[in-house]
Structures are given as structure tokens and as C-alpha cells.
N, C-alpha and C positions, 0 to 999 in steps of 0.2 A: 683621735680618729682623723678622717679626711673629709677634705669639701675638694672637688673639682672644675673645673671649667675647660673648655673645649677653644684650642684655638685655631687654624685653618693655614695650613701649607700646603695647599694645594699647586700642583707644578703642571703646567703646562701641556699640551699634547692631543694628540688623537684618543690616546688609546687610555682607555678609564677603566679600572678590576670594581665591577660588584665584589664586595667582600660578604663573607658570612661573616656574621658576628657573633663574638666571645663578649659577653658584658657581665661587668662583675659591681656588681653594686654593695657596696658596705656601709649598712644601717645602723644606729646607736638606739634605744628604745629605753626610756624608761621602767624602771621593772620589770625586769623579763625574766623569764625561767628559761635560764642558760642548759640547762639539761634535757631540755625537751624535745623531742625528734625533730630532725628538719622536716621540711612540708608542714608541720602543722603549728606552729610558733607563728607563723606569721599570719594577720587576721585575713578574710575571706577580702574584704573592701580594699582589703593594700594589695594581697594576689594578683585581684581584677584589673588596679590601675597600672602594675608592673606588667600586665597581660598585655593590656592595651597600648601603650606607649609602645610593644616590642611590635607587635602585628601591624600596626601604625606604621613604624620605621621601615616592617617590608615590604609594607604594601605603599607606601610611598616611593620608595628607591628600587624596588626591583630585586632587593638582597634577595637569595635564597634561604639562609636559614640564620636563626638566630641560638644560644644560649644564655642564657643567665643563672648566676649565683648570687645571692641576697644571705649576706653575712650581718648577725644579729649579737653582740655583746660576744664578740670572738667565737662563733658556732653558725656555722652556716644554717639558714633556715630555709631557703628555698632555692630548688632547681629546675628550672624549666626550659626548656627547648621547642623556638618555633619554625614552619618550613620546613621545606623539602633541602637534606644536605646534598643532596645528588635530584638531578633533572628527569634523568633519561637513562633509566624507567627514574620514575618517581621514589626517592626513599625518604623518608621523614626525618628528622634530625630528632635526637635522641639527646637527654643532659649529657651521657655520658661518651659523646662523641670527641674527639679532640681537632684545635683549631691549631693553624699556625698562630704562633704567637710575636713571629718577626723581631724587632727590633726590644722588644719586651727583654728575651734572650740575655740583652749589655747587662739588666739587672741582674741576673745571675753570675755574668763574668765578673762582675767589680767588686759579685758578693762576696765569690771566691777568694779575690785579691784581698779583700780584707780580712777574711780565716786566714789566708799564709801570714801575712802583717804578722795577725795573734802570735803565730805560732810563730811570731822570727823568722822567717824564711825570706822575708824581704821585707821593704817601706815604701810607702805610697813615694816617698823622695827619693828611691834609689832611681839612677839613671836607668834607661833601657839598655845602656851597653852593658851592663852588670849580665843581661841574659843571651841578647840580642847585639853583638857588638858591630856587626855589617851590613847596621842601615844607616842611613843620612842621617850626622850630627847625634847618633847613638849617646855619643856621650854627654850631652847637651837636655834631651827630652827626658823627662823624667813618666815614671807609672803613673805618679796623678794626672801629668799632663793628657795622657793616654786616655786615662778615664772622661776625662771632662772636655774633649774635643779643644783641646787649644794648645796642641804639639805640633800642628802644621803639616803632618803627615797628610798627604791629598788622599781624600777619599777615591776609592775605587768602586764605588757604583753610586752612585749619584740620580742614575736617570731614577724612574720610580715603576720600572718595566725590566723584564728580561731579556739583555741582550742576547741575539744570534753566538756569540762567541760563547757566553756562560750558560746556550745547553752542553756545552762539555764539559768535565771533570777540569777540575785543579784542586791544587793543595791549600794549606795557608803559606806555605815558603813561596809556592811562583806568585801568588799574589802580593808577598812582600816582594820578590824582587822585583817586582813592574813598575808598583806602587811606590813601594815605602823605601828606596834606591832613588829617587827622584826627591829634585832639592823641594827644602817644605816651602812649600803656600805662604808661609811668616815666620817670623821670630818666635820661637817657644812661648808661650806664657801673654802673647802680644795681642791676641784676637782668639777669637771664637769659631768653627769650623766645624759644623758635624759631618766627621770622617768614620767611615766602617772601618776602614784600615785602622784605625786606634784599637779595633777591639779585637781584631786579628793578632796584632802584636799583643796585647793584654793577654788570650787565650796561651798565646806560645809561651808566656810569659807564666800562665799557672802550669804549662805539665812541666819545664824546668825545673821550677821551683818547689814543685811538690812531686813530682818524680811519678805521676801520673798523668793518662789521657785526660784529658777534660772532660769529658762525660763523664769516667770514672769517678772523677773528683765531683763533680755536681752529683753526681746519686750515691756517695757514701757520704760527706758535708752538707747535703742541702734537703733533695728530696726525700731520703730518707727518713732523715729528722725530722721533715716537717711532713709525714706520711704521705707525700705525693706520689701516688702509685701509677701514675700511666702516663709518665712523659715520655714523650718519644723526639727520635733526633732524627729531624728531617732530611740532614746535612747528608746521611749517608745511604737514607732510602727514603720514597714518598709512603705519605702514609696509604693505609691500606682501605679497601673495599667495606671495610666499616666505617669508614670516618669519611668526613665531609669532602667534596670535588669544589676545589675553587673556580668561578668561570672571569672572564673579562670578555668587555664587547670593545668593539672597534667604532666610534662615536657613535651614532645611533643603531650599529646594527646588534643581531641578535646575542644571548650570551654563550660564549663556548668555553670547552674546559681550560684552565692556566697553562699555560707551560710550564714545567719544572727546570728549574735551574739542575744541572748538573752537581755532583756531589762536591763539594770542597769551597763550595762560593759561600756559604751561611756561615761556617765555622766561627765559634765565639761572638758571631756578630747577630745571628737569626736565626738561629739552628735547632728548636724546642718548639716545640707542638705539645699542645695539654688539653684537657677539661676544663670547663670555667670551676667545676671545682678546684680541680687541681690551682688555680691560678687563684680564687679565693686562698687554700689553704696558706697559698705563696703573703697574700698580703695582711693575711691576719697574722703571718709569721714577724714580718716587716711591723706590723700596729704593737702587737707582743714582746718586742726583740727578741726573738726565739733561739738566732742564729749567732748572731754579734753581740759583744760587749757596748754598752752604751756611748764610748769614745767612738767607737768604730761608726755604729749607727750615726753619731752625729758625723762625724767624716762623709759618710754616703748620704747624708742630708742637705749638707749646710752646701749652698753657692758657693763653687770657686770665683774667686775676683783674679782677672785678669792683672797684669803688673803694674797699669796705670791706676787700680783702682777701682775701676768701673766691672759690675757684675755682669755673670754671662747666662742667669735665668736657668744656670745647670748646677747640678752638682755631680756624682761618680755614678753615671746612669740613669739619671733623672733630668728631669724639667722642669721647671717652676716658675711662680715669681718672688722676690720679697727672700729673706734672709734662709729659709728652708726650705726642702724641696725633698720630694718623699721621694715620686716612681713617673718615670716616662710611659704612655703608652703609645704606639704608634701602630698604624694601620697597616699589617702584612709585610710578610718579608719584602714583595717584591714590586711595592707599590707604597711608598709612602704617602700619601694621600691626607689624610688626617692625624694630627698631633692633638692627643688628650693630656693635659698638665694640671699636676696633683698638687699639694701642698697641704702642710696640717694646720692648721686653726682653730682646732676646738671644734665638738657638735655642736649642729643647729645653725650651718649653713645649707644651702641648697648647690645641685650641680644643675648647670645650663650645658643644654643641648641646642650648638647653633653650626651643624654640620652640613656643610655644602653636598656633599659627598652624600649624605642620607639624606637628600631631598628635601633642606631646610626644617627638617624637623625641630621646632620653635626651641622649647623649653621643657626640662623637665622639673619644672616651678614644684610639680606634687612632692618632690623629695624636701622640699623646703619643712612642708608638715603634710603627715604624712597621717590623716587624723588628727589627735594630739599629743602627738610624736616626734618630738624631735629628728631628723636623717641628715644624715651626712653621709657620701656616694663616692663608689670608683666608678667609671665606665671606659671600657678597654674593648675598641673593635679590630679583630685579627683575622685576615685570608683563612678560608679553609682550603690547606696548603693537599692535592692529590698528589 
């Protein structure tokens, strides 16, 4: 299972996104009747306290809406949804709304890259020229490098806002030619760099090699399998008039709706919009090994070490600290704001909530014992991307 902790990259600015939040909490219980319908598995006393921490967090920060998923011995037991996902008029937020899921998304890409591995179609050590051979030192960066931000490739959106230029369309080639055509930032394998451009070549990288689009590929390999039925790809339209309106304010003033980035700017990097179900199923997939072979899993776990030795608190999609590292979550495509970092441990740790961004909200100490219950937690807040 997992324990988490919350750690704060907060970047600078005027301009700050209220996010809605996607929280997905994953609970371990002694004795539990795995069969039994969600909603009703989990006791009335823990409900309440999961109720209150969520109303807490928006009525402290201002968030408009919240969801949660509460995953109980791999079976989700509880969904609940709070606030309004839309202002004006007022619409209520629903469980089965879908949030952006932002940067969440690399998980998917690297999970990909490790089904082709399987299947031979490539290795975490083949070079990018192998697909890609007309970017900078192509034949020098390798796919893992790719994954694990320490190929040097300069990130192309960096701020944590949406630039005037990317309300328009692009592709992921003119972003490689702007980008990833420019000499890298370092030596391959030498530092640490979290670059979106890594995961734009990664994506071009899975329809190559598997002779499909990438959505294709994630909803016949992934969501399928692990019955996630309502993921949608924000990259190529916003979500629609059922799902949640992301706002930002401009430092103290009121909140208005997000801008949309133009279509082509997410691709393999931010591009998935779900349910906290849907994202529960995602990680009890990951708790389960649902997807990958156990090699694999450890690959997308374990910390790349940089060439001198020193570790870089990443693995292929993930954050962490200490020698494994499960799943990154990061706060909206288009605002990184908050960094949540996972790692597995064993039940019967607690996750701390010590989020600038949501208004200082202390602790969530109750996950610690939860009655007398052992819990061990994800919590994952994502844009509700219009």
C-alpha cells in the first residue's frame, strides 16, 4: 500500500489557479468484506471525518469543488463529491464528474513504454534516435533518460500559467522542433530537470513503436483493462458542460473561468481528464500489478541515480523519496502549484497535508488511525480543466 506526504513547489507570480480537487485516498482495514458495495463499507465515523477535512479544505481556500475516492482492500468504498463544479449558475459537483488530471497523465505515458518493452518493441536503453533521430544528441539520450527527466531536453512550458501563444493549436513535432532542436541544458544522465518536452518525445515515441495513436494505445492497454470507463483527452477538446469549469484569480481578485490551452500543447504530457474513480481504479491497478510484469513495475518504481551516483527522488513518472517511488501527483495541467510524493512503506503510516495552496490545511493525522484502523493514503489535487 501507500503512505504519502505533500511537498510545496510553489513558483512565483501574480496569477494563482483555485483548483478543484480530485482526492483519492487509499485505505488498508483490517478485516474487511471486500465484496461489499461501495458507500456502505466504510463506517459512518470515518465518512464524517473524510466529509469534514474535504468542506474544511474549500472553505478555507476558496476551491470550488472537491471529489473523493476511498479505496478499501483493492475495492473502492467511498465516493463523494463537494461544491459547486461551475459558479455561474451554480451546478453542484457530482462523484462522477471528471477533473484534469495534468501531469498525473507521464504515468500513463511511461506505463505505456513499459507494455512495448514487454512486448519488444523497444528498451528503456534504446536511444531516442532509434525513433526520433532529428533532435539534439538523439543518439546520445536514451527512453529512460526521457522518462526520468535527466536527458536535458529543456522543458517547454515551465511557467505554471497559460501562455498568450499556447491559446493556439500545435502539434507535438513543432514543439519538438522549438524545444527539443535546442542544445540540452546538461549532459545526459548528469542532473535532474523536470522537462514536459521528455514526455512529448516518450508519447511520439509510443505511436512509432506500436503503430498506433496514443490514446488508442492507452484505451486498448490500460483503461480498458483496468475498466476505466470515462477518460477523456483534453488535448483535443475541453471537457464539456457536465464536468467541472476550472477558475484562477489574479492575486486577490475575483475567480474566473481558466483559459484553455489550445489543442496539441498537453499531448503525452497532460492530456487525461477522469473521475476520482476512474483514478482510484488507476492506482489500485498500480497496488495490484494489474498491468506490468513485476521487473517492469520495479523499473517504474525504483529511483533513477544520476551518473555520479547521487539520486534524483524520481523514478519513470513518479516522485519520491528513499530507494522506491510509486506515482507523482501534481496539481493541473496548467499550474503546477503543488507536488504530492508517494512512496510504498507498508500500512499504518499517516499522510500530512501541509499545502500552501489550500490554505494551510494542517494535517490529515486522522488517516494515521482512522478508529482502529490502520490507513495508509494517496491524495491527488487536479484543475477542473473547461
Amino acid at each position: 500500500m501507500l503512505v504519502g506526504q505533500v511537498t510545496q513547489s510553489m513558483k512565483d507570480g501574480v496569477m494563482k489557479r483555485l483548483h478543484t480537487l480530485v482526492v483519492l485516498l487509499s485505505i488498508c482495514f483490517a478485516n474487511a468484506n471486500t465484496n461489499a458495495n461501495a458507500q456502505t463499507q466504510l463506517p459512518a465515523d470515518t465518512q464524517q471525518k473524510v466529509d469534514k477535512v474535504a468542506t474544511d479544505a474549500l472553505a478555507k481556500t476558496g476551491v470550488p469543488s472537491a471529489s473523493v475516492a476511498l479505496v478499501k482492500d483493492g475495492q473502492i468504498v467511498y465516493l463523494h463529491a463537494y461544491g459547486n463544479a461551475r459558479l455561474d449558475p451554480a451546478v453542484p459537483a457530482t462523484p462522477a464528474m471528471r477533473y484534469s488530471i495534468g501531469s498525473n497523465s507521464k504515468q500513463f505515458t511511461a506505463t505505456a513504454i513499459l507494455l512495448l518493452q514487454e512486448r519488444g518493441k523497444l528498451s528503456l536503453d534504446d536511444k531516442v534516435g532509434k525513433f526520433i533521430p532529428d533532435l539534439t544528441r538523439a543518439n546520445e539520450v536514451t527512453i529512460r533518460q526521457l522518462l526520468s527527466h535527466t536527458s536535458g531536453y529543456q522543458d517547454y512550458w515551465p511557467q505554471d500559467y497559460v501562455m498568450p501563444a499556447m491559446l493556439q493549436p500545435t502539434t507535438a513535432r513543432k514543439i519538438l522542433d522549438e524545444w527539443a532542436r535546442k542544445p540540452l541544458d546538461f549532459e545526459p544522465g548528469t542532473k535532474w530537470q523536470y522537462s514536459n518536452t521528455n514526455y512529448v518525445i516518450a508519447g511520439l515515441i509510443v505511436e512509432k513503436a506500436s503503430g498506433q495513436p496514443l490514446l488508442q494505445f492507452l484505451q486498448q492497454r490500460i483503461f480498458a483493462a483496468l475498466n476505466m470507463k470515462n477518460v477523456a483527452d483534453i488535448d483535443k477538446a475541453k471537457l464539456g458542460d457536465t464536468d467541472p469549469t476550472g477558475y484562477l484569480r489574479y492575486a486577490l481578485g475575483p475567480l474566473r473561468p481558466a483559459p484553455k490551452e489550445g489543442s496539441g500543447w498537453l499531448f503525452a504530457a497532460g492530456e487525461l481528464a477522469m473521475s476520482a474513480e476512474d483514478l482510484a481504479k488507476w492506482d489500485i491497478g498500480i497496488i495490484d500489478q494489474k498491468l506490468l510484469n513485476p521487473a517492469s513495475y520495479l523499473q517504474f518504481e525504483t529511483e533513477v541515480l544520476l551518473k555520479n551516483g547521487l539520486g534524483t527522488n524520481y523514478g519513470l513518472g513518479g516522485f519520491g523519496r528513499g530507494e522506491k517511488i510509486l506515482v507523482k501527483f501534481v496539481a493541473g495541467a496548467e499550474a503546477s502549484e503543488d507536488d504530492l510524493d508517494f512512496f510504498p512503506v507498508g500500512c499504518g503510516g499517516r499522510l500530512r497535508f501541509a499545502n500552501q495552496f489550500l490554505g494551510e490545511v494542517e494535517d490529515f493525522d486522522w488517516l494515521g488511525q482512522v478508529g482502529d484502523e490502520e490507513s495508509c493514503g494517496v491524495f491527488e489535487s487536479g484543475s477542473g480543466q473547461d
